[in-house]
N, C-alpha and C positions, 0 to 999 in steps of 0.2 A: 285754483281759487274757487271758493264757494261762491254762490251765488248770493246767499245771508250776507256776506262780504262788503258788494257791492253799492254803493250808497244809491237810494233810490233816484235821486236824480239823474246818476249816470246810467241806471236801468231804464229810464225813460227815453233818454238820449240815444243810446245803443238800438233802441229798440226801433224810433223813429230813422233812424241813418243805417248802419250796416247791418242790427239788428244783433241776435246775443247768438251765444255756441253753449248748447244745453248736451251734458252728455248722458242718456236714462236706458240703461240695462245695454242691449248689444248696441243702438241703435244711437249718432248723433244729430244733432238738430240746429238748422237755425232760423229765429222767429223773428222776424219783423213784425211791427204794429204800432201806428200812432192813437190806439184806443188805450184811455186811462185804466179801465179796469184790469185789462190786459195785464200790462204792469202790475198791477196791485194783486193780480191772483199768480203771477207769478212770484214775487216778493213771500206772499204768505204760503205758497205751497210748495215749492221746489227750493227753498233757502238751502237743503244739506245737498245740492248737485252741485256738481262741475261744472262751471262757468270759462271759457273763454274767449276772444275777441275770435270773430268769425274773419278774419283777412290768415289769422292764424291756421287756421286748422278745415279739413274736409268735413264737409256734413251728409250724411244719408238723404235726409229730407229739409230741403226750402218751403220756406213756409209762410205765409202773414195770414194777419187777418186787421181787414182795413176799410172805410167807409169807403162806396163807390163813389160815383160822379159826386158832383160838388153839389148841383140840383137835388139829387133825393136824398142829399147828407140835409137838408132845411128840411126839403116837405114831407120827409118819411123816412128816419134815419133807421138807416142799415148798415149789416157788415157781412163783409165777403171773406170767406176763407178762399185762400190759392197755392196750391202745389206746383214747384217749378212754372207759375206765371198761367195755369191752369186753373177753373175755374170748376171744380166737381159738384159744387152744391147749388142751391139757388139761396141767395140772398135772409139773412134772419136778422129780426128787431136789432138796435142799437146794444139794448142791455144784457143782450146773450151772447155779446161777444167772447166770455172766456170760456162758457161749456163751449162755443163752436171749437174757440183752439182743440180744447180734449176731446172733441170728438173727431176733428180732421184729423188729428196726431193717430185715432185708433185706427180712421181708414187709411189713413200715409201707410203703416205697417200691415193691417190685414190683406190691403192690397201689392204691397208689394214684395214683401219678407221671403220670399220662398223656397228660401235655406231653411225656413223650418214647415212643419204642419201647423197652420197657426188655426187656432179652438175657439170660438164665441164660450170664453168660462173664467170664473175667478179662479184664482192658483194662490196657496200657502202651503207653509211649510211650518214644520216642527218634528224636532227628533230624526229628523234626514229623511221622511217621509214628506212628499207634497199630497196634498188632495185637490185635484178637479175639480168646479161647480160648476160643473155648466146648467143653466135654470132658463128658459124664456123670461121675458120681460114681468115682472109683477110678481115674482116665487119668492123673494125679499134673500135672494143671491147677495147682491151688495153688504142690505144687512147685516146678513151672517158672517160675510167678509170681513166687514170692519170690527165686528163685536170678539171675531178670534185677532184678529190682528193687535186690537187692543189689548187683548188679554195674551198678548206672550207669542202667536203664530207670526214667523215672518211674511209680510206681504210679497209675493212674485209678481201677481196683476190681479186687477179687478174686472179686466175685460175682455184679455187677451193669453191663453194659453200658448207659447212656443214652444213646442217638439222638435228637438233637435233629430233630425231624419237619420242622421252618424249612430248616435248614441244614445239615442231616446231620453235623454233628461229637457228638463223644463227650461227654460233660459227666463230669468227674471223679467220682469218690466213693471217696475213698483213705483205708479207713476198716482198721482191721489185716484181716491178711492169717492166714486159718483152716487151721491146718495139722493135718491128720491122724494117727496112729498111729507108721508109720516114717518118715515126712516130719517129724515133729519133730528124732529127733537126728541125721538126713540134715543140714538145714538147721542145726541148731548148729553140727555138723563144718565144712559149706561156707564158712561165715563165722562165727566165733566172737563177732564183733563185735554182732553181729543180738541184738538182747531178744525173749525169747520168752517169754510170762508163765507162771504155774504149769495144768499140764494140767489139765483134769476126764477123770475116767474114768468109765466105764462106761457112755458116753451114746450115743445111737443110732448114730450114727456110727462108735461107740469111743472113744478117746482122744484128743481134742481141745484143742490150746492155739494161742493168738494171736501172728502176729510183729506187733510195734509199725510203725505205717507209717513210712518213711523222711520226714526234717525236709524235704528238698525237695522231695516230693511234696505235703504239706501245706500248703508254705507257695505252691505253685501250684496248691493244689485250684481257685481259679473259671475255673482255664487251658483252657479246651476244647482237643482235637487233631484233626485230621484222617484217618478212618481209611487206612489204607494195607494192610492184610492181616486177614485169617481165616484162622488156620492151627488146626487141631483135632490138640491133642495127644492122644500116647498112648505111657505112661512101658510098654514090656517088657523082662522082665528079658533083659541079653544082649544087646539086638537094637542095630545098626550106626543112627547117627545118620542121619536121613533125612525130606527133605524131597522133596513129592511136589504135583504139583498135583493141584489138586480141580475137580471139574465144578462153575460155579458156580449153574445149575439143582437138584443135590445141594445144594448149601451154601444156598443160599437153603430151603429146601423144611426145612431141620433148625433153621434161623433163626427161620422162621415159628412150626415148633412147639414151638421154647423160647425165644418170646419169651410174657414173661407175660403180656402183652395185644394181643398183634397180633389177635383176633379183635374182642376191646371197640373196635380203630382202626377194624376195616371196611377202607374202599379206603386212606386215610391211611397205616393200617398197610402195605399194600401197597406202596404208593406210597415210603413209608422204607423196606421191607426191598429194593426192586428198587432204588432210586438207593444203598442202600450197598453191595451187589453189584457195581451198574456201575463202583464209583469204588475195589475193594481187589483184589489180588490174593487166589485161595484156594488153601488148602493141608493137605494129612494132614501128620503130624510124630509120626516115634518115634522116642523115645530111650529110653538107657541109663542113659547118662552125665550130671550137670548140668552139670557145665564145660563137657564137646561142644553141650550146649543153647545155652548161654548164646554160644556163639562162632561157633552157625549164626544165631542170629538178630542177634548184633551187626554180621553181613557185608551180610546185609538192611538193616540201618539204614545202615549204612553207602554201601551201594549206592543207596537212596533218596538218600540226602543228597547222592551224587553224579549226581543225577539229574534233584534240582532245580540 
């Protein structure tokens, strides 16, 4: 059963009592939470997952995120994310309850996953080729994320590269896609079509809301891809669309240290971050423009595809 399925009442109810069984790429889940929003950003952004009664089935990561004590739920309401009854973060506003869900969901698996190399970088796909983003914070990665995703790339993550250590392919996790500040009504305008949930503001970041991930990407979350590129965006204002190759000793070397545990691998680790080196093209990439984005990288897939 879909999640879209389920009548928002009884999403409420599940959510507050045994809590719901979300199943998103290798990885299951189950979430507790008696905060409204909670509900409602699940409802609007995970409708095309798998939904079932968690008494049913094993989950990977336990999860809530929940008002603490009764006291500073009046004098200063806050909410707590918690992993198996664990407490990793410290306490944030009332109103940031559902970025907290997505962002405890991305440390539940950076921290724990380590069946694969897992990458701070967005991942897509097209033509059986993935590309890599990995970008720091502010390179408008996201953006570029979402503006190929709409335009035809299948989404794998927005936040989280997995390398599978076996086989060196990507394993999906196309869970919504985190758009920041001016990258929200960039991306309205781009595609008016895109749902984009209601923002939280004033959160470390700033202003922060969710695009819903695209129905095809979900419904081929257990599709691994093969990578085919690392290209490191970087959004300047003005600047001429440009793709540049990258030294892949440089690329490897910034890989290593954002990947979340390529140290906890040891040689394994090694051993995955040099065979997905050997096997993608690397690249710098600034733009301006997202259409010029989106039309330098559909030439690349394209060119893959005639290549195989």
């Amino acid at each position: 059963m879909k999640l879209l399925q389920l009548p928002h009442a009884e999403l409420r109810e599940r959510l507050r009592d045994t809590g719901i069984w979300l199943r998103t790429g290798p990885f299951s889940l189950q979430i507790r939470s008696r905060v409204p929003s909670v509900a409602e950003g699940l409802a609007e952004l995970y409708g095309q997952f798998e939904v079932r009664h968690p008494r049913e089935t094993f989950a990977d990561f336990h999860v809530e995120v929940n008002a603490p004590g009764a006291l500073r739920r009046w004098l200063r309401p806050q909410v707590d994310f918690s992993f198996d009854g664990q407490l990793p973060f410290k306490p944030l506003p009332y109103g940031q309850a559902y970025p907290m869900l997505e962002w405890g969901l991305n440390w539940c698996v950076s921290m724990h996953a380590h069946h694969y190399l897992v990458i701070h970088a967005a991942v897509v796909e097209k033509n059986g080729g993935a590309a890599i983003l990995p970008a720091p914070p502010g390179s408008g990665k996201s953006t570029l994320t979402a503006g190929l995703v709409l335009s035809g790339w299948r989404l794998l993550s927005d936040e989280l590269a997995l390398v599978d250590r076996r086989s060196g392919m990507i394993h999906p996790l196309p869970r919504p896609v985190s758009l920041k500040n001016a990258s929200i009504p960039l991306i309205r305008a781009f595609s008016p079509e895109a749902f984009i949930n209601r923002p939280s503001h004033d959160t470390a970041k700033g202003t922060v809301a969710h695009m819903r991930p695209p129905k095809e990407s979900v419904r081929r979350q257990h599709e691994p891809a093969r990578p085919a590129w690392v290209i490191f965006p970087r959004w300047i204002a003005g600047a001429t669309t440009a793709l540049t190759p990258r030294s892949p000793a440089q690329t490897f070397m910034f890989l290593a240290q954002n990947a979340f545990n390529y140290s906890h691998l040891g040689a394994d680790g090694f051993r995955t971050g040099t065979r997905l080196i050997d096997e993608v093209a690397c690249y710098d990439f600034a733009y301006s423009r997202l259409d010029e984005a989106v039309r330098t990288f559909d030439r690349l897939a394209d060119a893959h595809a005639g290549a195989d």
